[in-house]
ZAMARGU-4260 file (C-alpha; in steps of 0.2 Angstrom, whole numbers, plus 5000, padded with zeros to 4 digits):
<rodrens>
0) 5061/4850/4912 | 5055/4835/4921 | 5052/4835/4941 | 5045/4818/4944 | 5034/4806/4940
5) 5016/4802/4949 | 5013/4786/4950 | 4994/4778/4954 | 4991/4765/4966 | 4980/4757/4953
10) 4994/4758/4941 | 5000/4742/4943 | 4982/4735/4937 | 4976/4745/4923 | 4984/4760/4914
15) 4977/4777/4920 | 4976/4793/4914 | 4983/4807/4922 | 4980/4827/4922 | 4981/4840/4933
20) 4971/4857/4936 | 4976/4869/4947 | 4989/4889/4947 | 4999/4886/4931 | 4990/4871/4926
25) 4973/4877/4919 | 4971/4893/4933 | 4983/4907/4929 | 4997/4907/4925 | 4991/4895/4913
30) 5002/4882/4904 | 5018/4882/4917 | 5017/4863/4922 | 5009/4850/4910 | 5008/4831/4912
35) 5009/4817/4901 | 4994/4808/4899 | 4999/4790/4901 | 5017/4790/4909 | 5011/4803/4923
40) 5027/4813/4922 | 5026/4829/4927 | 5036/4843/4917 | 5038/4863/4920 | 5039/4872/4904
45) 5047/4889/4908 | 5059/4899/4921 | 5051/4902/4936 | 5053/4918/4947 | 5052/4915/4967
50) 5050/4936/4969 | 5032/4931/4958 | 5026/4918/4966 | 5033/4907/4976 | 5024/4891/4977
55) 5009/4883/4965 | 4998/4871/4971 | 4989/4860/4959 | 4978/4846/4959 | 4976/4827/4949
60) 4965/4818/4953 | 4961/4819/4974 | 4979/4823/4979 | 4985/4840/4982 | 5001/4844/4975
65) 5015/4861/4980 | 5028/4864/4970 | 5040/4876/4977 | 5052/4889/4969 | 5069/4888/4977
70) 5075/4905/4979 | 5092/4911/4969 | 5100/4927/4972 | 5095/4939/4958 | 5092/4955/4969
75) 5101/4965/4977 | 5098/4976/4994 | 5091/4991/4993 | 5090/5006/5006 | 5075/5010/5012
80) 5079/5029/5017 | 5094/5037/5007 | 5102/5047/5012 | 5099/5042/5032 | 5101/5059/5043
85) 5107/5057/5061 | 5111/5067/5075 | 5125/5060/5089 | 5129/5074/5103 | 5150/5079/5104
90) 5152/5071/5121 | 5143/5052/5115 | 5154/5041/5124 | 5161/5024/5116 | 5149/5010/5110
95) 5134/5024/5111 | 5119/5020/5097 | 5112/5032/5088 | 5104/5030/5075 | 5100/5013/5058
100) 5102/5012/5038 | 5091/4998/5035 | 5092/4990/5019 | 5077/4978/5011 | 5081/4962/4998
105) 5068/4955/4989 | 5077/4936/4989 | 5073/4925/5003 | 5073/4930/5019 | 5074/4913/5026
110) 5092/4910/5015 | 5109/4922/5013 | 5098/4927/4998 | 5089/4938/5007 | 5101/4942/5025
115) 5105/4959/5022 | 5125/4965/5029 | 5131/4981/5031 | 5149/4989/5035 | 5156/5007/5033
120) 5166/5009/5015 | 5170/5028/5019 | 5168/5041/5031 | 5170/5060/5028 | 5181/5070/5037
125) 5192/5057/5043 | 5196/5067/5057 | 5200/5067/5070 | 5201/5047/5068 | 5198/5041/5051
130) 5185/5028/5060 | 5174/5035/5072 | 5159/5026/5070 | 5157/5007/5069 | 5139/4999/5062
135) 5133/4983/5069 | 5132/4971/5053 | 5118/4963/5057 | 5105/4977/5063 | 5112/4993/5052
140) 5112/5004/5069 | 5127/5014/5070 | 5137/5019/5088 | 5152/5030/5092 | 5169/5018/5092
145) 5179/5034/5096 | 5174/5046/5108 | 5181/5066/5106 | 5170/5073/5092 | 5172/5093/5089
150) 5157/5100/5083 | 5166/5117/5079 | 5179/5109/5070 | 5170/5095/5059 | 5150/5100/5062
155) 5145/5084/5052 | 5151/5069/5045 | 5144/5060/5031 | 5148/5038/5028 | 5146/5028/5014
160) 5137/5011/5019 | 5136/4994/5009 | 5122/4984/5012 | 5126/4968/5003 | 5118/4948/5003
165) 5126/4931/5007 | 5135/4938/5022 | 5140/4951/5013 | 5150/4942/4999 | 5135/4946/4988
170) 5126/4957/4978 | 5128/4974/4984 | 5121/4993/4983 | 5126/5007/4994 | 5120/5021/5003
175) 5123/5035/5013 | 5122/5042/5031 | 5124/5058/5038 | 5128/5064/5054 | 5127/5080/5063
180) 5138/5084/5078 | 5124/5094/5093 | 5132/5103/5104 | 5139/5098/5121 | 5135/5101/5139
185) 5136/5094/5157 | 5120/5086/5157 | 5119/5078/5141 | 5101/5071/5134 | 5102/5054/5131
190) 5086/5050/5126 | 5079/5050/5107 | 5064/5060/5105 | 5061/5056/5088 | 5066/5038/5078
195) 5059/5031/5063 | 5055/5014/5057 | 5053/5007/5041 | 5036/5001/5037 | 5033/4981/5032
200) 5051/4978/5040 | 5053/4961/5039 | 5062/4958/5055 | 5067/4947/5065 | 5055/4953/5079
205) 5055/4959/5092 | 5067/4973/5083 | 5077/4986/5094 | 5077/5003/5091 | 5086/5012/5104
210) 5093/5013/5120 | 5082/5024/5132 | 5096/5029/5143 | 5090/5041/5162 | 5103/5055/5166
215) 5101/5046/5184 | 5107/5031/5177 | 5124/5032/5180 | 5123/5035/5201 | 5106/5020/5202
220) 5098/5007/5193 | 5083/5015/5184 | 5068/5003/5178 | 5059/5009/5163 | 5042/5009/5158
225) 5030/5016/5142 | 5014/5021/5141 | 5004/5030/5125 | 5001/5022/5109 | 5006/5006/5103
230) 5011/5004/5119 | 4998/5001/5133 | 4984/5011/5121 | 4976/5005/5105 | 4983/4997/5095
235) 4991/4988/5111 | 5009/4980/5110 | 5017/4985/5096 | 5030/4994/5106 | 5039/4986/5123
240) 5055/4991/5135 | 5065/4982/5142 | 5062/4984/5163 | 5082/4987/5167 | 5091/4991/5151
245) 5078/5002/5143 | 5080/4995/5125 | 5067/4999/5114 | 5059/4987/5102 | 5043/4985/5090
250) 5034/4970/5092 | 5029/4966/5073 | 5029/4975/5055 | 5022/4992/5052 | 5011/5000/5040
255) 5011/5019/5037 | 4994/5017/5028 | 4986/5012/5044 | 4995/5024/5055 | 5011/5035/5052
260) 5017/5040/5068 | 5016/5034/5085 | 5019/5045/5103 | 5024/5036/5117 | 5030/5042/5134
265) 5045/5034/5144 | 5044/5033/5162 | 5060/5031/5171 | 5060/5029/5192 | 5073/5023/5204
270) 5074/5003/5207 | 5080/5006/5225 | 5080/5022/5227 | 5066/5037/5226 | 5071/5046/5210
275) 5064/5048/5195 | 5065/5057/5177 | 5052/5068/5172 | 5042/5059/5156 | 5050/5058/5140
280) 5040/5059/5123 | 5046/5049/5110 | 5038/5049/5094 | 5043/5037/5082 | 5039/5042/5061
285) 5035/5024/5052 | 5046/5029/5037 | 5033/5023/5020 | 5039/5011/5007 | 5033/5013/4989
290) 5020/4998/4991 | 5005/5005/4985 | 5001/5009/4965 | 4991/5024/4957 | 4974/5022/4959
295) 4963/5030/4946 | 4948/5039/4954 | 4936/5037/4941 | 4940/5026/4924 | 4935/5027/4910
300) 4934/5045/4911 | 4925/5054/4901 | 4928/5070/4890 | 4922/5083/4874 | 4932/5094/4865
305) 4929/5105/4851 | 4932/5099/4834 | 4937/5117/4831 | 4949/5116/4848 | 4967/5127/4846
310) 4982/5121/4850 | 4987/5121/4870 | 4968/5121/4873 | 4964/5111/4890 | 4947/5101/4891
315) 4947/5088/4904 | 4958/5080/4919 | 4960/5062/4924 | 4968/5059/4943 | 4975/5044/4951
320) 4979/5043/4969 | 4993/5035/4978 | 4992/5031/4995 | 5009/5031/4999 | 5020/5047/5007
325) 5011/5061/4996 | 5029/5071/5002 | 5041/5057/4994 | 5041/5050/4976 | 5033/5035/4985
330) 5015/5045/4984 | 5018/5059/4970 | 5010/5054/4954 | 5016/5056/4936 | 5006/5055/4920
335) 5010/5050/4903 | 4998/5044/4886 | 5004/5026/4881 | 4994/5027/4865 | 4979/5036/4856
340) 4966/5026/4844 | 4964/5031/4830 | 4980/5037/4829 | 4972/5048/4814 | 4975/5064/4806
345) 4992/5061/4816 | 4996/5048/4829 | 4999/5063/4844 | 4983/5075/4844 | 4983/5074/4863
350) 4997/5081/4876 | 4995/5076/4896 | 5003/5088/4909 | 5013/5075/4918 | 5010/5081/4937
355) 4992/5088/4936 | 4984/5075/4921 | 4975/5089/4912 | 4974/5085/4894 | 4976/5097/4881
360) 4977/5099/4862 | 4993/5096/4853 | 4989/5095/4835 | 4974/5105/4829 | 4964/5099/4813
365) 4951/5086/4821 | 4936/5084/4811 | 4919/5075/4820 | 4914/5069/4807 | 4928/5055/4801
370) 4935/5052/4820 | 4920/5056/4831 | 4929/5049/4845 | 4947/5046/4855 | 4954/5035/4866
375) 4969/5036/4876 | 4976/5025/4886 | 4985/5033/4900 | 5000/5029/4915 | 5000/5034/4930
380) 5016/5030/4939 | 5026/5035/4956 | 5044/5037/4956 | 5043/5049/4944 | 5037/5039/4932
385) 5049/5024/4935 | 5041/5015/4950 | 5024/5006/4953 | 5009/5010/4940 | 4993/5007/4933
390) 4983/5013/4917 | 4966/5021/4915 | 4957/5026/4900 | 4951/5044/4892 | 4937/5041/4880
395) 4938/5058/4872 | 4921/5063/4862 | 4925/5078/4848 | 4910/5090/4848 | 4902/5099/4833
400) 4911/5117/4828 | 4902/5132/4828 | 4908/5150/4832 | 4900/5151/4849 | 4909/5137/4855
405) 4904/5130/4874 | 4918/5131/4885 | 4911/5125/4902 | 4914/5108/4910 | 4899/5101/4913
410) 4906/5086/4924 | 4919/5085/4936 | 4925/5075/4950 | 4931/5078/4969 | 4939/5066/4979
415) 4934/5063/4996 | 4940/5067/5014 | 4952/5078/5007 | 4963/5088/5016 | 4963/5105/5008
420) 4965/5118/5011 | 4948/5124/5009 | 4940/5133/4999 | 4948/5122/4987 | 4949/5126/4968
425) 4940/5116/4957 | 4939/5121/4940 | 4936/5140/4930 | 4918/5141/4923 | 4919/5153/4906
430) 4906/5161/4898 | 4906/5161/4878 | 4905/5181/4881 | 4919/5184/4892 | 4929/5190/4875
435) 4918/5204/4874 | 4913/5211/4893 | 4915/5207/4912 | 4903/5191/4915 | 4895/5190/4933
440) 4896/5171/4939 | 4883/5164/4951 | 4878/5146/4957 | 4860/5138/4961 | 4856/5120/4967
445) 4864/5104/4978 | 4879/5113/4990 | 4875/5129/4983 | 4858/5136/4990 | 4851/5121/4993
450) 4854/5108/5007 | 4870/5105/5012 | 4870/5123/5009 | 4888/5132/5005 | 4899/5116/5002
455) 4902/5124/4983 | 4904/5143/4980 | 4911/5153/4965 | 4921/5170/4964 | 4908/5183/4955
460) 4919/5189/4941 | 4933/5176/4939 | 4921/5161/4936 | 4933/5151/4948 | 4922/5138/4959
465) 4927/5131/4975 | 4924/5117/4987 | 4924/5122/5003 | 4925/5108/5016 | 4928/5089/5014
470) 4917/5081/5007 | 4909/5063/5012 | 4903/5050/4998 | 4894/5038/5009 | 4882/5053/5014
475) 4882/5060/4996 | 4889/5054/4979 | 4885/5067/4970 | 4879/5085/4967 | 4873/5094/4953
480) 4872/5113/4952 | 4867/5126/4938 | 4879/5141/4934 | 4872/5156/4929 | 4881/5170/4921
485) 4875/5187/4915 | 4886/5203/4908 | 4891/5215/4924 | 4887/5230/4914 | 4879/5225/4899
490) 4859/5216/4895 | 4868/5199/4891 | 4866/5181/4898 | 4871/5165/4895 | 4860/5151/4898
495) 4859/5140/4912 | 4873/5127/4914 | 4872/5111/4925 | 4886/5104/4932 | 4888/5088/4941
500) 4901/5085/4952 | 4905/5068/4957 | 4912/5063/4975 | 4926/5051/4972 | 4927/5036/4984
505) 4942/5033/4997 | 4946/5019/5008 | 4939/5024/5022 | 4926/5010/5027 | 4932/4992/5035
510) 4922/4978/5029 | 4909/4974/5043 | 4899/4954/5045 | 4880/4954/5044 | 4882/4940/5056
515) 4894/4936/5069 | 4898/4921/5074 | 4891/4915/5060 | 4886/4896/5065 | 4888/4881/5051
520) 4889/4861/5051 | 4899/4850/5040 | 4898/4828/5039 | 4914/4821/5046 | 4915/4812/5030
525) 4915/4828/5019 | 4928/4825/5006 | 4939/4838/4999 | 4932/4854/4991 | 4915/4851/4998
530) 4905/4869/5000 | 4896/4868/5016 | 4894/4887/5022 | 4896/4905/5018 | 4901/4920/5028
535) 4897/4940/5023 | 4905/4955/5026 | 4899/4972/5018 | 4909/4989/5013 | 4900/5004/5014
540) 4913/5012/5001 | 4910/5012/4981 | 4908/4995/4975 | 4914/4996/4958 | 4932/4998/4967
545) 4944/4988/4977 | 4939/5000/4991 | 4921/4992/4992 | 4927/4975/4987 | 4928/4962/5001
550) 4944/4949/5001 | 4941/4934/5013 | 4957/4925/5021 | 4956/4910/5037 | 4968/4918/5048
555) 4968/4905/5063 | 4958/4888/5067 | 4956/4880/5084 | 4959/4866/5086 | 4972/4863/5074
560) 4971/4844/5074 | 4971/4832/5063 | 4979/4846/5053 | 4980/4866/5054 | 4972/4870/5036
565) 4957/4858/5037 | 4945/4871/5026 | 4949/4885/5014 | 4939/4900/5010 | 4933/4907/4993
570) 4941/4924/4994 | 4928/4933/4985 | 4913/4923/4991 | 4915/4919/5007 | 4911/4901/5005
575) 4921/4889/5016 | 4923/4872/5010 | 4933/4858/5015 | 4951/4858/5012 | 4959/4844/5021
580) 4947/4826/5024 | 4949/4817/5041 | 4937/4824/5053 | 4933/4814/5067 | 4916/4820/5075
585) 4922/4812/5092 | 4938/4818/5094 | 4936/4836/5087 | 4917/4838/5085 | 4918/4858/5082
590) 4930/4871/5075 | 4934/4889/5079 | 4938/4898/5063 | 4945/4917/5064 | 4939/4924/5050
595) 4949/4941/5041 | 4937/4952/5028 | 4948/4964/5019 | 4944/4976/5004 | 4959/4983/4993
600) 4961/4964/4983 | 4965/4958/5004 | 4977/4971/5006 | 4966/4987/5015 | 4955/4990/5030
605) 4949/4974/5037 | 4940/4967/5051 | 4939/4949/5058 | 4923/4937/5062 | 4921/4920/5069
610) 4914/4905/5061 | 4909/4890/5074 | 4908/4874/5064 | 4900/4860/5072 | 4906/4842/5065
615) 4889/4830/5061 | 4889/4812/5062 | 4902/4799/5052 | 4901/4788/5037 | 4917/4780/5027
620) 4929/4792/5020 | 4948/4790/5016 | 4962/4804/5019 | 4970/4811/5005 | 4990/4812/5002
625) 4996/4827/4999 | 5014/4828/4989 | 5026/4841/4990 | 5041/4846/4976
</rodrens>
């Protein structure tokens, strides 16, 4: 489908040639927008999806082209928390807030696409009134419209809620909030102790989240005031009260990775008068959003069975972590196998259990010597199985037979920073005798009885071994111990088995510069794309994941003249090169970049530095046009 034509100056002279390079030219996604070569019209060749991407920016010949992707409504809301549980007290007077459904909508936020609306469909009991609650169609909070609840006679009422797009004439999903009735007395508490919020909330900010209401506040003004964090401690500012009315609000978006929960303390005090409340704690709960994936912790992983393994038999583990809500279906993990080469003597020789990922034999009869060797490829996926995933492989190595087959793992892995509890289980060392007597299990080496001495420790006759505290893999990535096991009443011993235990890497590093400010120079006449300096963050975490991988992003530049965006950054790199021409030494003869490093592909712990760039002398050099569609 055509979108326009580009047209040369020069056209009118000679004929040109025209191509154009760039995301979904020649940089993925390959092949969406081509050009003709001699007429310069420019064509897309497929259905676009705004929710993928929204914009492309190409490039032919020294203009900078963005196409935009104009937003149809093809989703609809979706709550966030369902059902939502409230609490209102019996003697809430009318108009009195109390709690918010919030539902999110992929579509554009900035069209009726993506405005969420909400209104009650239903409310159960309809008594004493069959509409006792009102919701504000904007915001989702809900507040009494009829006073005179009984909480003996109807304890709890439960609402059904429709969220719905284009002002709520659109697509639609609904969801359910129920409220319990507390009981009543003659000084009522009004204020919330507890609220939630929705992490990545889109806004608009600031966002209120409920009224903070003194019991004074009927006989004086009262003047409000928070302290605690978020508030006036680190991270300052996301929270803010208003002085008189004592309304609530976050400042900006939340992200329950970062920081789950926040405690604040209200302060309420007489505006005239000398009265005031004793402190109130609030903590507010930032409610997670299933937007992280599965992680695998180590991949490949690596494994041995016994050609002469029975069914059922269990030989190895793969793990994936998730770091959403571990509590919600957000964060709890779910394992299948997608496919298994060779698929030879039969296509299903493997089973995974789907919560722990142990492996195990399914179909006995594996023979070394035609198929030394299985892959799987596995899922993991949140949601129970249905939601966000990723897929790790098992490389699966089948050992010779004999009849006094090995049964003890000889490499495992151990996430770190875990949180128990401790002693934690790892595995169950097994001698090849424990058929035929009670085997006595002990440990030597790394952890064991050398230094750090006692992180590992294994029960004498079960063979279970244990870690016992959390362990740190920037101090130490690994251990390896020897198992020794000998009969308890009998002259029998196996022989010595080592183990290495691997520490499995967590985010738990920001990226810091070697240099800040890092100082560069650049020509005024520097045309586009032109590499003149590089900044460097490190990640003390495990560099063969996203969690030691540093992402680079310009977050601000000072001043913004001629133009806001006059470099870009390399966002694996680092290098910073010129993105818009038109730098006049004179005028603007030096630039403040603020500078974000982030690891997790941009998305994780990060940090910010500053590059000063100091514009050198001038020579002739044009400005380039850039087009927009």
């Amino acid at each position: 489908m055509k979108l326009l034509q580009i047209k040369s100056d020069f056209a009118r002279e000679t004929q040109m040639v025209y191509s154009i390079t760039g995301e979904g030219a020649d940089q993925d996604p390959k092949g969406i927008f081509t050009v003709e070569r001699l007429s310069g019209n420019l064509f897309v060749t497929q259905p676009l999806d705004r929710e993928k991407k929204a914009s492309y920016r190409y490039c032919r010949q020294t203009n900078g082209n963005v196409i935009r992707v104009i937003d149809q409504n093809d989703n609809k809301p979706v709550f966030i928390q369902n059902p939502v549980i409230g609490h209102v007290h019996e003697a809430a007077e009318k108009d009195y807030e109390f709690m918010t459904v919030t539902a999110t909508d992929a579509d554009d936020p900035e069209t009726g696409n993506g405005m969420v609306n909400y209104k009650i469909i239903s409310q159960e009991p309809q008594l004493p009134k069959p509409n006792m609650f009102d919701i504000n169609i904007l915001s989702g909070t809900i507040r009494v419209r009829e006073p005179g609840m009984d909480r003996k006679q109807w304890p709890r009422y439960t609402l059904l809620i429709e969220a719905a797009d284009m002002e709520g004439h659109g697509l639609s999903s609904t969801g359910t909030a129920v409220i319990t009735v507390t009981e009543d007395s003659d000084n009522k508490p009004q204020i919330v102790q507890t609220t939630t919020v929705p992490e990545n909330s889109r806004g608009p900010f600031p966002m209120k989240l409920l009224q903070i209401k003194s019991d004074f506040a009927r006989e004086t003004q009262m003047v409000y005031s928070i302290t605690g964090e978020g508030a006036d401690q680190d991270p300052k500012g996301i929270f803010t009260v208003e002085r008189l009315s004592g309304n609530l609000f976050v400042t900006q978006p939340l992200d329950r990775e970062k920081k789950a929960s926040y405690r604040i303390t209200v302060h309420a005090k007489g505006l005239d008068v000398s009265i005031a409340d004793k402190p109130m704690e609030i903590v507010i709960r930032v409610i997670d959003q299933n937007d992280n994936k599965p992680v695998f912790i180590q991949n490949p992983v690596i494994g041995h069975v016994h050609e002469a393994a029975e069914k059922d038999y269990e030989f190895m583990t793969v793990t994936a972590t998730d770091a959403d809500d571990p509590e919600t279906g957000n964060g709890m993990v779910n394992y299948k196998i997608i496919s298994q080469e060779p698929q030879l003597p039969k296509p299903n020789m493997f089973d995974i259990n789907i919560l722990s990922g142990t492996i195990r034999v399914r179909e006995p009869g594996m023979d070394r010597k035609q198929w030394p060797r299985y892959t799987l490829l596995i899922e993991a996926a949140d949601m129970e199985g249905h939601g966000l995933s990723s897929t790790g492989t098992a490389v699966i190595t089948v050992t010779e037979d004999s009849d006094n087959k090995p049964q003890i793992v000889q490499t495992t892995t151990v996430p770190e920073n875990s949180r128990g509890p401790f002693p934690m289980k790892l595995f169950q060392i097994k001698s090849d005798f424990a058929r035929e007597t009670q085997m006595v299990y002990s440990i030597t080496g790394e952890g064991a009885d050398q230094d750090p001495k006692g992180i590992f420790t294994v029960e004498r006759l079960s063979g279970n071994l244990f870690v016992t505290q959390p362990l740190d893999r920037e101090k130490k990535a690994s251990y390896r111990i020897t198992v020794h096991a000998k009969g308890l009443d009998v002259s029998i011993a196996d022989k010595p088995m080592e183990i290495v235990i691997h520490v499995i890497d967590q985010n738990d590093n920001k990226p810091v510069f070697i240099q800040n400010p890092v100082i560069g120079h650049v020509h005024e006449a520097a045309e586009k794309d032109y590499e003149f300096m590089t900044v460097t963050a490190t990640d003390a975490d495990d560099p063969e994941t996203g969690n030691g991988m540093v992402n680079y992003k310009i977050i601000s530049q000072e001043p913004q003249l001629p133009k806001p965006n006059m470099f870009d950054i390399n966002i694996l790199s680092g290098t910073i090169r010129v993105r818009e021409p038109g730098m006049d030494r004179k005028q603007w003869p030096r630039y403040t970049l603020l500078i974000e490093a982030a690891d997790m592909e941009g998305h994780g712990l990060s940090t910010t530095g500053t590059a000063v760039i100091t514009v050198t002398e001038d020579r002739d050099n044009k400005p380039q046009i850039v087009q927009t569609t």
